[in-house]
N, CA, C, O and CB atoms as a CASP TS submission, in Angstrom:
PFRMAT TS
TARGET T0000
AUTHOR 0000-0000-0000
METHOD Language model
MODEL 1
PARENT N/A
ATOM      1  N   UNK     1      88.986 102.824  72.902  1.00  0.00           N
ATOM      2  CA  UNK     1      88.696 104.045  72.176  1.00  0.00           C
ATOM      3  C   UNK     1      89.054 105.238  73.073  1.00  0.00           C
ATOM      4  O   UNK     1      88.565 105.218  74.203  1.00  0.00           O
ATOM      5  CB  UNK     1      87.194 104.094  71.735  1.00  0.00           C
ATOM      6  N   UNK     2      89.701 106.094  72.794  1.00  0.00           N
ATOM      7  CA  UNK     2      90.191 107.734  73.383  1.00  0.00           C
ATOM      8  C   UNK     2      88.849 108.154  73.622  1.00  0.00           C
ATOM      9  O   UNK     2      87.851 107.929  72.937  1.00  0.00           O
ATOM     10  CB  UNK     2      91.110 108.967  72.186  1.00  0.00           C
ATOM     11  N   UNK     3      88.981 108.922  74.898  1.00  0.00           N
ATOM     12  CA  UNK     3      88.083 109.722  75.537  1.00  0.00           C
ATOM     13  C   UNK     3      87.360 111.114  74.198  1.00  0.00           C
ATOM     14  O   UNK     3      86.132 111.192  74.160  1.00  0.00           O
ATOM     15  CB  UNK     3      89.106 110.392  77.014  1.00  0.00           C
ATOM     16  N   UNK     4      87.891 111.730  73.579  1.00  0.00           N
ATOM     17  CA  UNK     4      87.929 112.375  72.564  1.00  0.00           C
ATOM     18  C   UNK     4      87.249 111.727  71.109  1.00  0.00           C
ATOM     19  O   UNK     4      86.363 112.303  70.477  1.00  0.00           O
ATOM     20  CB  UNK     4      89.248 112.656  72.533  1.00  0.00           C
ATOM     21  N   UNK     5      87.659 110.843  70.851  1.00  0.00           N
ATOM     22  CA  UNK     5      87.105 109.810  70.270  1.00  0.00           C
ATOM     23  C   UNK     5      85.404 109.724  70.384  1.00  0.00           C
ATOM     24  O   UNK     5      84.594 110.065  69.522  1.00  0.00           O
ATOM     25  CB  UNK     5      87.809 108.658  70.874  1.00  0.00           C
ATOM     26  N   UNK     6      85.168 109.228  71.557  1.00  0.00           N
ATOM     27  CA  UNK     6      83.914 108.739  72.244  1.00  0.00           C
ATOM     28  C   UNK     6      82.894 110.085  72.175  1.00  0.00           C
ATOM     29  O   UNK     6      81.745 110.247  71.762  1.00  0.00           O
ATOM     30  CB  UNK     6      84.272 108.193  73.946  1.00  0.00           C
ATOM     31  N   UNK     7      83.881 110.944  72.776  1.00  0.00           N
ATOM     32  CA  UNK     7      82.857 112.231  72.827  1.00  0.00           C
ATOM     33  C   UNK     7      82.478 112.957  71.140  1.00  0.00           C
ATOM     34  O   UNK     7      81.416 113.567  71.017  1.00  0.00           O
ATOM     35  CB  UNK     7      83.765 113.588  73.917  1.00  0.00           C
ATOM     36  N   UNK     8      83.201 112.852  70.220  1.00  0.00           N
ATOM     37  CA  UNK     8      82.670 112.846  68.980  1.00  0.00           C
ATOM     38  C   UNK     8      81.702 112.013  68.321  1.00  0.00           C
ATOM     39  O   UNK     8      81.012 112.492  67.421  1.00  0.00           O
ATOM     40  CB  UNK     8      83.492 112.797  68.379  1.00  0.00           C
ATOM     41  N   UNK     9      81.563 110.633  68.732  1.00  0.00           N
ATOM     42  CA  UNK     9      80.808 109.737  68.466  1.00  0.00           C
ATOM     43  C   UNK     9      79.437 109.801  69.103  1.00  0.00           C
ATOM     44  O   UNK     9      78.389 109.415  68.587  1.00  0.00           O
ATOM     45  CB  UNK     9      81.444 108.702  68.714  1.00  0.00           C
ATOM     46  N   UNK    10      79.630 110.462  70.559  1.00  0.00           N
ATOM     47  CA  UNK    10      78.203 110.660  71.391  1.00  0.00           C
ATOM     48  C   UNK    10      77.730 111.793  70.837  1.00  0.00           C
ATOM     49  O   UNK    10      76.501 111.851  70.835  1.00  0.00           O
ATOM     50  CB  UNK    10      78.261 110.849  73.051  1.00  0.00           C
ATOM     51  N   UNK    11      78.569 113.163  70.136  1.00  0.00           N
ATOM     52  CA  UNK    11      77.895 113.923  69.831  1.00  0.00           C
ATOM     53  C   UNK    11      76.994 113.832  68.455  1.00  0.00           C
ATOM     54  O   UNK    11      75.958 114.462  68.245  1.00  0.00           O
ATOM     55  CB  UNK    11      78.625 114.785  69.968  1.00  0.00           C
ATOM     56  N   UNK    12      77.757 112.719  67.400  1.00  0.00           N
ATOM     57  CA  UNK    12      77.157 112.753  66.315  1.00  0.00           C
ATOM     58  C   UNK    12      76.329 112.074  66.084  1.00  0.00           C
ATOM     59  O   UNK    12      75.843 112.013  64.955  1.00  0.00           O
ATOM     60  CB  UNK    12      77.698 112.698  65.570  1.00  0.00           C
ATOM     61  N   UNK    13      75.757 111.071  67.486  1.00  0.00           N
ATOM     62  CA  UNK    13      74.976 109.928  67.543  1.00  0.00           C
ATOM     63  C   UNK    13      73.550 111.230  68.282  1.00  0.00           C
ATOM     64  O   UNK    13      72.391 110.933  67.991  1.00  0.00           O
ATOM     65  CB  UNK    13      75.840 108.286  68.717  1.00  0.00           C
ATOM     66  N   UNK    14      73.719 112.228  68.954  1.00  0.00           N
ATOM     67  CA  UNK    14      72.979 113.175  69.512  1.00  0.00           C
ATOM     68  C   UNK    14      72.321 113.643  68.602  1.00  0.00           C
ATOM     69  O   UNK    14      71.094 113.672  68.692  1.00  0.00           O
ATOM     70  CB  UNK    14      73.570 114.066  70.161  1.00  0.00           C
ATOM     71  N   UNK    15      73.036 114.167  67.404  1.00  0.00           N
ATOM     72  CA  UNK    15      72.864 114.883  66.646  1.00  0.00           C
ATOM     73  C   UNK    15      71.571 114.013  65.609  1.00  0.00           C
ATOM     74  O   UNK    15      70.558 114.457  65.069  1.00  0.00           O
ATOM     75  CB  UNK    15      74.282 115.294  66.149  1.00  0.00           C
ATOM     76  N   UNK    16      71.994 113.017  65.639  1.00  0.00           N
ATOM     77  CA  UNK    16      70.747 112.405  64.506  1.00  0.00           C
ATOM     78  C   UNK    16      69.506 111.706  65.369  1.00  0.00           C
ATOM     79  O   UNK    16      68.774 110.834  64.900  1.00  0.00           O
ATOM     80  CB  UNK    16      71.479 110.988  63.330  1.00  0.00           C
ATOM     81  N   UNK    17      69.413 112.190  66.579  1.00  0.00           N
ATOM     82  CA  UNK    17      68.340 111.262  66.722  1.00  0.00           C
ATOM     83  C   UNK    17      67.207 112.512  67.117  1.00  0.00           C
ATOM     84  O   UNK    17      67.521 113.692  67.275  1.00  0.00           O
ATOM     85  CB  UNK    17      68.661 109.907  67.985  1.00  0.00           C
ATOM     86  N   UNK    18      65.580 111.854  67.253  1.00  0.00           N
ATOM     87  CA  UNK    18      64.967 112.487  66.808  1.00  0.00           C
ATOM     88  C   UNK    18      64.571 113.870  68.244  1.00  0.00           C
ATOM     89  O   UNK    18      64.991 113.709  69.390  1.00  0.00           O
ATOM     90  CB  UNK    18      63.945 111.483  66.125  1.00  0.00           C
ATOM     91  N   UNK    19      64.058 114.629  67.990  1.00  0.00           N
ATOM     92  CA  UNK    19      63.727 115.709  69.149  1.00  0.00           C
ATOM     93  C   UNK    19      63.474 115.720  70.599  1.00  0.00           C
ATOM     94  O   UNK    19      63.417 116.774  71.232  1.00  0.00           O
ATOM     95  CB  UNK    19      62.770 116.208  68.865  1.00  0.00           C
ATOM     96  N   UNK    20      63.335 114.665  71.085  1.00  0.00           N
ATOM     97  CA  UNK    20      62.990 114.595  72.331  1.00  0.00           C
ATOM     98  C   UNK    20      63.790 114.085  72.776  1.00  0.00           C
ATOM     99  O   UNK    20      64.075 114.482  73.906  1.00  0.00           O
ATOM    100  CB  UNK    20      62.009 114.162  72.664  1.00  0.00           C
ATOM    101  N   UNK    21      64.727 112.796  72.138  1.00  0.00           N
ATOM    102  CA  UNK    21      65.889 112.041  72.665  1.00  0.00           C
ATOM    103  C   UNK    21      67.316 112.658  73.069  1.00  0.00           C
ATOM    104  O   UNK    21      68.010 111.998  73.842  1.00  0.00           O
ATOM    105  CB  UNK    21      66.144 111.115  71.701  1.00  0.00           C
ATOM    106  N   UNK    22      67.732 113.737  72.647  1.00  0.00           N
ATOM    107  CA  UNK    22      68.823 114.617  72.434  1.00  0.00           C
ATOM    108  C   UNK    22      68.320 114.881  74.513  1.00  0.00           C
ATOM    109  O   UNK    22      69.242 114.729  75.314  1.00  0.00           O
ATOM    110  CB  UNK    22      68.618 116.232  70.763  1.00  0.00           C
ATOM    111  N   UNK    23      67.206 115.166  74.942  1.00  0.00           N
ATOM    112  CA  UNK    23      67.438 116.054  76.250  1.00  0.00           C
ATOM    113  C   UNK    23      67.320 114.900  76.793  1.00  0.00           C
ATOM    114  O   UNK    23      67.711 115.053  77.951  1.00  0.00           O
ATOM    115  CB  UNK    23      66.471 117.345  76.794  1.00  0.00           C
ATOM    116  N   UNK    24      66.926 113.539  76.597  1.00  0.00           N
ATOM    117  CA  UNK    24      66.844 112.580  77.554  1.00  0.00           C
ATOM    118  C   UNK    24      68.729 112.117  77.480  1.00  0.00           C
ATOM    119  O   UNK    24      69.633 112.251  78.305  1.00  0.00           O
ATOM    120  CB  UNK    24      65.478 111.237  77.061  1.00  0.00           C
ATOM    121  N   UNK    25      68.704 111.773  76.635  1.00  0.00           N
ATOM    122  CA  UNK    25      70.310 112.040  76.304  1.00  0.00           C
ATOM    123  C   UNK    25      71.520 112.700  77.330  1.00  0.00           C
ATOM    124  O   UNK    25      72.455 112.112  77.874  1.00  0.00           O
ATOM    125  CB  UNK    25      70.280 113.028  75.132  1.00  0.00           C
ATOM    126  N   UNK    26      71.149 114.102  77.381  1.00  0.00           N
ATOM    127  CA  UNK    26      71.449 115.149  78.200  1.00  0.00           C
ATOM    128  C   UNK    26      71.203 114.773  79.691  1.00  0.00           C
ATOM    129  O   UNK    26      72.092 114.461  80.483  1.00  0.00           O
ATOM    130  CB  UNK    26      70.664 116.325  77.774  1.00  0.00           C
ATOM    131  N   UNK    27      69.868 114.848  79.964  1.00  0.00           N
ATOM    132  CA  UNK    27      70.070 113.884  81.090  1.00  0.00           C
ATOM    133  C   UNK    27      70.603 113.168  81.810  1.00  0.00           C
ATOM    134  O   UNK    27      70.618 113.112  83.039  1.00  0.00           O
ATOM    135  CB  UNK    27      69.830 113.458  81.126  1.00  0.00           C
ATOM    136  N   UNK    28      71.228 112.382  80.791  1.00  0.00           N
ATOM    137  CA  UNK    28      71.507 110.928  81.489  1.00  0.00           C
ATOM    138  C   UNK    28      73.077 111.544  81.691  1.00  0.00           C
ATOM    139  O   UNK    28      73.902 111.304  82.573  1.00  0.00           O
ATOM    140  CB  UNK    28      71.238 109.162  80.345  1.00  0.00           C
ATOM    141  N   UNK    29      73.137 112.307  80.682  1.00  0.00           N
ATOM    142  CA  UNK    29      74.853 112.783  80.685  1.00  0.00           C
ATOM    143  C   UNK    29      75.107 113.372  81.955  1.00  0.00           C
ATOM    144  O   UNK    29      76.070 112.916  82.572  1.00  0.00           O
ATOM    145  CB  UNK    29      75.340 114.005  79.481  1.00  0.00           C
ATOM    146  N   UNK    30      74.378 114.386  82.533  1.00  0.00           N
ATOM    147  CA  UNK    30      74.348 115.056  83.959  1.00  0.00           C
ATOM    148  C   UNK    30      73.989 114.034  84.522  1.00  0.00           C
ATOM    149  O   UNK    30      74.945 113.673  85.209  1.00  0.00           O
ATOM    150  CB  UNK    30      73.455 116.278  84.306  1.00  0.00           C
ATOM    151  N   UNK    31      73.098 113.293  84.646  1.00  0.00           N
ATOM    152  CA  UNK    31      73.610 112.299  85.879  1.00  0.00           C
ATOM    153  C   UNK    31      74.832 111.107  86.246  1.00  0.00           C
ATOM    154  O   UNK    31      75.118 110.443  87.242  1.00  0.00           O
ATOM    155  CB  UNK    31      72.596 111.611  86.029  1.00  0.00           C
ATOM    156  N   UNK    32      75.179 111.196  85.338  1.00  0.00           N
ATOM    157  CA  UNK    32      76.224 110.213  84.899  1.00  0.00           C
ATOM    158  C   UNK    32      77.548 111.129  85.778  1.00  0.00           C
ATOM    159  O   UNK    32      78.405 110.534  86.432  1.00  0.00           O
ATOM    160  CB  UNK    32      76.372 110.035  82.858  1.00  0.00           C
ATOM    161  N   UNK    33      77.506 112.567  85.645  1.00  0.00           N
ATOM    162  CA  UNK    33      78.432 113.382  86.273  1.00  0.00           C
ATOM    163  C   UNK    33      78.104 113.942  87.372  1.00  0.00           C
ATOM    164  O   UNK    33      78.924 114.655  87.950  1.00  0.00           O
ATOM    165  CB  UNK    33      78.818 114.256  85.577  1.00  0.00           C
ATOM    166  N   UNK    34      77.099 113.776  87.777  1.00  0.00           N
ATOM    167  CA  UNK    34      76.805 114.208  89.185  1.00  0.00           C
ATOM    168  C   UNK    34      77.473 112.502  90.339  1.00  0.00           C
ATOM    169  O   UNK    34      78.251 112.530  91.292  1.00  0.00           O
ATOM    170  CB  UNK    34      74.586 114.631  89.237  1.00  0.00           C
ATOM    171  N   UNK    35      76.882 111.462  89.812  1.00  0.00           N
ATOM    172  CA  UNK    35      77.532 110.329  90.099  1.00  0.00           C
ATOM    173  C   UNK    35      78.635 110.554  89.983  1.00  0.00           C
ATOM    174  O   UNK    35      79.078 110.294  91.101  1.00  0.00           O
ATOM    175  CB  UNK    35      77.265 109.334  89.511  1.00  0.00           C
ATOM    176  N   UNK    36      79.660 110.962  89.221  1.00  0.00           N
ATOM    177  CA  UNK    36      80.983 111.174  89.423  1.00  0.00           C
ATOM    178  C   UNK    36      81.471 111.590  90.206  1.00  0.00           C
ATOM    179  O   UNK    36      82.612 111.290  90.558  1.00  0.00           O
ATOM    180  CB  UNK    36      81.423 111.614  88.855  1.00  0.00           C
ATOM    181  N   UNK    37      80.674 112.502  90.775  1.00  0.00           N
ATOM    182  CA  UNK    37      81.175 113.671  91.586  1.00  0.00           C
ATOM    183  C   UNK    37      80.968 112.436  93.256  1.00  0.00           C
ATOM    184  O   UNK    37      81.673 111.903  94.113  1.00  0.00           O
ATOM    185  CB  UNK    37      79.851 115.588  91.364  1.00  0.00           C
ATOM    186  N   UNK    38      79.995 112.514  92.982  1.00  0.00           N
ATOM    187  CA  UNK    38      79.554 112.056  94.450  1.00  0.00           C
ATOM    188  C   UNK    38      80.016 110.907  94.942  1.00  0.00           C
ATOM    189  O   UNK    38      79.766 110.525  96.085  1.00  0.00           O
ATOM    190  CB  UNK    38      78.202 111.895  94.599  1.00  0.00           C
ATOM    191  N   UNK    39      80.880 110.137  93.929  1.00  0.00           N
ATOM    192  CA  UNK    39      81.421 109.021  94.021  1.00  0.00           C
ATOM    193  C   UNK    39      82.868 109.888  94.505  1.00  0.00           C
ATOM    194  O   UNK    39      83.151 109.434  95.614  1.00  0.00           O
ATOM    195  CB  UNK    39      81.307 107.993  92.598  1.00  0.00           C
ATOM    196  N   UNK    40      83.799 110.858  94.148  1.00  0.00           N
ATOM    197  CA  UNK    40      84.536 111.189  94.541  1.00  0.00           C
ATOM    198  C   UNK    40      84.309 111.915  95.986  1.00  0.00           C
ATOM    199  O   UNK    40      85.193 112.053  96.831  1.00  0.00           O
ATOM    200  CB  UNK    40      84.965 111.656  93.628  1.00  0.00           C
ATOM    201  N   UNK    41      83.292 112.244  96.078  1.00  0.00           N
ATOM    202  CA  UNK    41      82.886 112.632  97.539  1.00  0.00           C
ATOM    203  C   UNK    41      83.143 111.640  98.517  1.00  0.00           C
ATOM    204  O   UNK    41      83.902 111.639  99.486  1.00  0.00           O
ATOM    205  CB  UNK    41      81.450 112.938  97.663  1.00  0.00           C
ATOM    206  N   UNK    42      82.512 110.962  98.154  1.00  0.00           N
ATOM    207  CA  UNK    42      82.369 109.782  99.011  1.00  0.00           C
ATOM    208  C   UNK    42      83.667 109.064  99.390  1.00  0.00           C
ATOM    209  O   UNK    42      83.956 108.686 100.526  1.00  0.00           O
ATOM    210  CB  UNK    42      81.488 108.820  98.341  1.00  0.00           C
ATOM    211  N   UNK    43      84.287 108.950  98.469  1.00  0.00           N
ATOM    212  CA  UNK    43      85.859 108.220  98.508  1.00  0.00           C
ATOM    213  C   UNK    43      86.535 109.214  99.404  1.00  0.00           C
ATOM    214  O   UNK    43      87.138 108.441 100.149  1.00  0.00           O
ATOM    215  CB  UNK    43      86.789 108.074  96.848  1.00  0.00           C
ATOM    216  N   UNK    44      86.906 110.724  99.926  1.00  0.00           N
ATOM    217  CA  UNK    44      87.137 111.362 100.385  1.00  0.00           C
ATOM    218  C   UNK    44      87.056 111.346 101.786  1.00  0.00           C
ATOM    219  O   UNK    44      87.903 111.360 102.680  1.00  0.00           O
ATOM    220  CB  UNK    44      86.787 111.944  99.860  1.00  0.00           C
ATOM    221  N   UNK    45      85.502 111.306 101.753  1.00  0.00           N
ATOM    222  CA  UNK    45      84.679 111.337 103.494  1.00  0.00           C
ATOM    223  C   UNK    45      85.337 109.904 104.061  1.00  0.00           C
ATOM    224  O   UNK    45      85.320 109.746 105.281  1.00  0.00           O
ATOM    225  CB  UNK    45      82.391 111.190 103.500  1.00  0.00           C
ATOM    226  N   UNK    46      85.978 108.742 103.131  1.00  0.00           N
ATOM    227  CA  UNK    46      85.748 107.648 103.767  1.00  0.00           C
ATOM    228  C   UNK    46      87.730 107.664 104.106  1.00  0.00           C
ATOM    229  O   UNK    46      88.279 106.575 104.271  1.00  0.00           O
ATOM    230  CB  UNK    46      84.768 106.239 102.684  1.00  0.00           C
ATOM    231  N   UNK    47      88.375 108.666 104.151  1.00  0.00           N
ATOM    232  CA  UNK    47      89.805 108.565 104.480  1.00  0.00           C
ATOM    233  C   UNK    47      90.185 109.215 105.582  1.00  0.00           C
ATOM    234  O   UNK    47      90.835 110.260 105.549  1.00  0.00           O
ATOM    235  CB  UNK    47      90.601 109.002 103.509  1.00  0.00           C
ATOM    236  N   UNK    48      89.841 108.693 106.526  1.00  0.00           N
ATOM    237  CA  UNK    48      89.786 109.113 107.756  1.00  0.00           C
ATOM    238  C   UNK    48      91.164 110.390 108.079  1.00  0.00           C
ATOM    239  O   UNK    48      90.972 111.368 108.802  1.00  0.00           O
ATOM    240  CB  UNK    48      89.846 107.663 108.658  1.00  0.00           C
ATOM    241  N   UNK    49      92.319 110.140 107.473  1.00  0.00           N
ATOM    242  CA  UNK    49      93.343 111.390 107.228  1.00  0.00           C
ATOM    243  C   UNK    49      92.485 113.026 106.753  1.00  0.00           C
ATOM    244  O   UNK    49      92.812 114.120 107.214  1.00  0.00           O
ATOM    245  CB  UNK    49      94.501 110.810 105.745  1.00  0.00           C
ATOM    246  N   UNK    50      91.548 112.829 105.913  1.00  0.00           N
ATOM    247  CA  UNK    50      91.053 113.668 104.795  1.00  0.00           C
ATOM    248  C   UNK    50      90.268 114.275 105.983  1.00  0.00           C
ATOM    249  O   UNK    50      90.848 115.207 106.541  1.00  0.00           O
ATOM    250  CB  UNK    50      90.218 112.962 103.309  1.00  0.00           C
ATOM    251  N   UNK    51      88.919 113.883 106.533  1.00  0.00           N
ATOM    252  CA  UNK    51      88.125 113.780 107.218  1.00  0.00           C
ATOM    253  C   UNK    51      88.689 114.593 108.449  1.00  0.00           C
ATOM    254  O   UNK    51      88.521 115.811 108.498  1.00  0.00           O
ATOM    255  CB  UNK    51      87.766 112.486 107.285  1.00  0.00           C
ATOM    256  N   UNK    52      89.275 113.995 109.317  1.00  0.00           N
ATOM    257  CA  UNK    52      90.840 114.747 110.361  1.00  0.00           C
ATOM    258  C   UNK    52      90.770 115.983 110.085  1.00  0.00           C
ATOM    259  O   UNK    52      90.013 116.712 110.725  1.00  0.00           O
ATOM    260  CB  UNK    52      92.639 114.297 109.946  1.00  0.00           C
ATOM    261  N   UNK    53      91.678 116.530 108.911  1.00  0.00           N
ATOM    262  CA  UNK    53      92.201 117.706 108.279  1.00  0.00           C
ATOM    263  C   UNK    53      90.781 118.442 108.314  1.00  0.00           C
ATOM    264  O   UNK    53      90.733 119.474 108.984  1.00  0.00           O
ATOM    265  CB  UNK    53      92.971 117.464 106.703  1.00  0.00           C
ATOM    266  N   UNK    54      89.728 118.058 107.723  1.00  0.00           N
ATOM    267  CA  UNK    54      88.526 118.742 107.253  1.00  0.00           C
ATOM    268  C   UNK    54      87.703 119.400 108.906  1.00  0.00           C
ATOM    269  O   UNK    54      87.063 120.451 108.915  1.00  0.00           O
ATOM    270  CB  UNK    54      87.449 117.391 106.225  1.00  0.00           C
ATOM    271  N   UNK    55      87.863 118.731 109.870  1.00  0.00           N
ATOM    272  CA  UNK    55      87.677 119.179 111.107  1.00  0.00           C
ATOM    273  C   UNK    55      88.269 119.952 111.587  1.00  0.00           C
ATOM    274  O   UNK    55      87.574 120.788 112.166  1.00  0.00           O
ATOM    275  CB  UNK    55      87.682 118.537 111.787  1.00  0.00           C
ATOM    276  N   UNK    56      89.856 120.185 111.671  1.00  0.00           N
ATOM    277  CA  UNK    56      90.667 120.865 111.849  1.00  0.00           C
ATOM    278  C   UNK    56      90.032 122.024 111.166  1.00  0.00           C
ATOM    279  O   UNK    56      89.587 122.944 111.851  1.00  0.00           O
ATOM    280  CB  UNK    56      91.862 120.368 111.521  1.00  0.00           C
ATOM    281  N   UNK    57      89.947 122.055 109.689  1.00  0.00           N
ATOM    282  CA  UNK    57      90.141 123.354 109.284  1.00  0.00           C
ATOM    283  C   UNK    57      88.972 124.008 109.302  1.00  0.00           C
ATOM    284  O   UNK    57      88.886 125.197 108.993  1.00  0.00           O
ATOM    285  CB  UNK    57      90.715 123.465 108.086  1.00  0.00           C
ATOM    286  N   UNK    58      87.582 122.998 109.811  1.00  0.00           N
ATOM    287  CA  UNK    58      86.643 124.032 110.144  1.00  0.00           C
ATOM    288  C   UNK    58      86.617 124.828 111.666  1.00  0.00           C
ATOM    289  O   UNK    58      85.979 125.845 111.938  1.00  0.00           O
ATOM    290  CB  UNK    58      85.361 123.361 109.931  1.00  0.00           C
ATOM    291  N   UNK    59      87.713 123.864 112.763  1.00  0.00           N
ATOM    292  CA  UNK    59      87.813 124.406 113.916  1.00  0.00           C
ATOM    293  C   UNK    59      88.684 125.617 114.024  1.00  0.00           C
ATOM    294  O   UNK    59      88.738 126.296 115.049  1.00  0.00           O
ATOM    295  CB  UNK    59      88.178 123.482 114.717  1.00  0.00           C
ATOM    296  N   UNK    60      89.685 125.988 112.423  1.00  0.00           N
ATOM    297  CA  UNK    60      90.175 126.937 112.195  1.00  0.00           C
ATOM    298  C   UNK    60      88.980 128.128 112.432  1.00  0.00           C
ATOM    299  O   UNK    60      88.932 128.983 113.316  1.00  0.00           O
ATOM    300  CB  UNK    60      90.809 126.741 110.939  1.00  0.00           C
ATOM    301  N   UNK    61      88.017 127.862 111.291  1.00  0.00           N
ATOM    302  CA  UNK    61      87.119 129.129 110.656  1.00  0.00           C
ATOM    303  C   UNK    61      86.376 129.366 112.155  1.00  0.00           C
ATOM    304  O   UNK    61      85.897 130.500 112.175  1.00  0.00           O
ATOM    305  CB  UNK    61      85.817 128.660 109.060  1.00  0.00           C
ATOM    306  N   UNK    62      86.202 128.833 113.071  1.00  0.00           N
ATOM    307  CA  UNK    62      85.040 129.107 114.016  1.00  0.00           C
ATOM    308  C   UNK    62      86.221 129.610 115.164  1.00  0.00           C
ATOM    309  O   UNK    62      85.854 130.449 115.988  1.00  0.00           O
ATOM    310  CB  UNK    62      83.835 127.564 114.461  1.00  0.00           C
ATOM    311  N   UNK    63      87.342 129.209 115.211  1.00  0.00           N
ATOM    312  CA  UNK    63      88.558 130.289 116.405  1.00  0.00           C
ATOM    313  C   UNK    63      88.559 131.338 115.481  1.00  0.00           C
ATOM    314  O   UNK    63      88.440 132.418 116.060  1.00  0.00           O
ATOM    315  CB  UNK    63      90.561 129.680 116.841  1.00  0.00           C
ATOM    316  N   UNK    64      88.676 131.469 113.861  1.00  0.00           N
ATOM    317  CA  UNK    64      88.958 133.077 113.432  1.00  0.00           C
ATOM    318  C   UNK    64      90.474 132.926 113.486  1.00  0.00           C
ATOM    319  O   UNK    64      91.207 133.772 113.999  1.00  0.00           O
ATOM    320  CB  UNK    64      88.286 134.460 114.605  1.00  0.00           C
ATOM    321  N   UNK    65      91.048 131.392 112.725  1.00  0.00           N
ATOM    322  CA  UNK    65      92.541 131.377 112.311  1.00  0.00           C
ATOM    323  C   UNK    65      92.543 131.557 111.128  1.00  0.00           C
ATOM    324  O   UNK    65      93.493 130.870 110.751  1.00  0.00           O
ATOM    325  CB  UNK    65      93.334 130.243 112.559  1.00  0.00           C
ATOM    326  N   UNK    66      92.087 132.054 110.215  1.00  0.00           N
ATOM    327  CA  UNK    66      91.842 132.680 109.079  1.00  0.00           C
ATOM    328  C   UNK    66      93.102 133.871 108.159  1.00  0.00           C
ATOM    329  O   UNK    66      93.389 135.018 108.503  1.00  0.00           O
ATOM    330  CB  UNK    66      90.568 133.356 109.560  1.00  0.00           C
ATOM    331  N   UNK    67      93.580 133.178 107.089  1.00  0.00           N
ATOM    332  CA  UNK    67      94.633 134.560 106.225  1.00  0.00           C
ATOM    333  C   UNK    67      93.957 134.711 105.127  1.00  0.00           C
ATOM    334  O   UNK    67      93.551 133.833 104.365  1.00  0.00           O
ATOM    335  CB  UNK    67      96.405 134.250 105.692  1.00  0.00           C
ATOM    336  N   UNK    68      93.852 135.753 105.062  1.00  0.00           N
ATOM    337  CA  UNK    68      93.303 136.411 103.776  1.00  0.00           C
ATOM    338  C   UNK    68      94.174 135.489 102.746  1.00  0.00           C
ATOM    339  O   UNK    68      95.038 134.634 102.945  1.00  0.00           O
ATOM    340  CB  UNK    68      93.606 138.266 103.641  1.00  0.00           C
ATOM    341  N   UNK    69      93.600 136.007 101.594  1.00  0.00           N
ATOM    342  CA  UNK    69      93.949 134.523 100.426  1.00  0.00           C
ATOM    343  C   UNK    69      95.158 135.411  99.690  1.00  0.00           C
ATOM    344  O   UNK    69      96.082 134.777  99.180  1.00  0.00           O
ATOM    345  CB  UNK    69      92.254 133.873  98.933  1.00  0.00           C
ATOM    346  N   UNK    70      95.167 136.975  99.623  1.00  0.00           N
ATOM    347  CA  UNK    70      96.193 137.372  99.009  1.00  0.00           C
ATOM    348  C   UNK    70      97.560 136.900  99.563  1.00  0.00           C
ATOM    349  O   UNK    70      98.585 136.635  98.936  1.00  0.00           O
ATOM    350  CB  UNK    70      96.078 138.673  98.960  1.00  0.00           C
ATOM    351  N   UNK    71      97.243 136.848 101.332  1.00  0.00           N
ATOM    352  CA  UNK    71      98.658 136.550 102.090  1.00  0.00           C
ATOM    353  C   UNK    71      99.407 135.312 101.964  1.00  0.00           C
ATOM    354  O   UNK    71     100.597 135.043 102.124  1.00  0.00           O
ATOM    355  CB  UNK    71      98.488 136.615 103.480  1.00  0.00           C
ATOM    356  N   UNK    72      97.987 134.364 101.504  1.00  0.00           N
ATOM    357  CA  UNK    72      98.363 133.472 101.200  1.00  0.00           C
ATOM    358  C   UNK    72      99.366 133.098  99.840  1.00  0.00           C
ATOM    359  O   UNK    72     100.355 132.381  99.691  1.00  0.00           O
ATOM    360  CB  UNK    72      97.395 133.046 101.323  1.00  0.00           C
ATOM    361  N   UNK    73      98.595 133.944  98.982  1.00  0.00           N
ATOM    362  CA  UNK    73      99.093 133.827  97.675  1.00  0.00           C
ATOM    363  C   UNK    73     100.396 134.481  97.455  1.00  0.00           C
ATOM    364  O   UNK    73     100.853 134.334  96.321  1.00  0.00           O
ATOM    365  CB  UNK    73      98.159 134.336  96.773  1.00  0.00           C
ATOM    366  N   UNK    74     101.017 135.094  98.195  1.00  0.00           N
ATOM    367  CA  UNK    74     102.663 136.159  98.600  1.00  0.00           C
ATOM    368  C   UNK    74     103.515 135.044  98.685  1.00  0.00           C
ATOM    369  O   UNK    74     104.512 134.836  97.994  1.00  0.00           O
ATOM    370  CB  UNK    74     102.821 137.248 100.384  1.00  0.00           C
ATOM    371  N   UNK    75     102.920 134.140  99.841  1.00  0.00           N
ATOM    372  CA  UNK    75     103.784 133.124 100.122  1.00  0.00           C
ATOM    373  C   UNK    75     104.060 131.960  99.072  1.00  0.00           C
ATOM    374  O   UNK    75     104.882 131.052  99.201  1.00  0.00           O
ATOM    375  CB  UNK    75     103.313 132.602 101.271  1.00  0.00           C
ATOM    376  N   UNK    76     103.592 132.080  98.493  1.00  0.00           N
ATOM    377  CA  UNK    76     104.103 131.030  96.987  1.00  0.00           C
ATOM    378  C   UNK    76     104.869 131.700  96.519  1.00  0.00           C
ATOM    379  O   UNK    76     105.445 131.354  95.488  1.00  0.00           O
ATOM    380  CB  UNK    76     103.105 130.604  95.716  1.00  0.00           C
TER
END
């Protein structure tokens, strides 16, 4: 079933059930996407390339190797 699909079906299955179930519902939906997230976090922290770079560029911000974002944005 299409992603689009599903999300019409969750909404109209929301829609009929009774008052209290709709926010438990909701609920579960935000956690379901916070897990998403943190699952992509996690996959990130664990690529030691990614991780590398992410040190680097905070050892940028604390020397003050820093370009403003417009200068950045010229160069595209």
């Amino acid at each position: 079933m299409r992603k689009a699909d599903l999300q019409r079906r969750a909404v109209t299955i929301i829609e009929q059930l009774s008052t209290e179930k709709p926010k438990i519902a909701n609920d579960y939906s935000a956690y379901l996407q916070d897990k998403e997230a943190w699952e992509a976090t996690h996959e990130l922290t664990n690529d030691p390339g990614i991780v590398k770079s992410l040190e680097r560029a905070e050892a940028d911000v604390k020397a003050g190797r820093l370009k403003h974002w417009s200068d950045v944005r010229r160069d595209l």
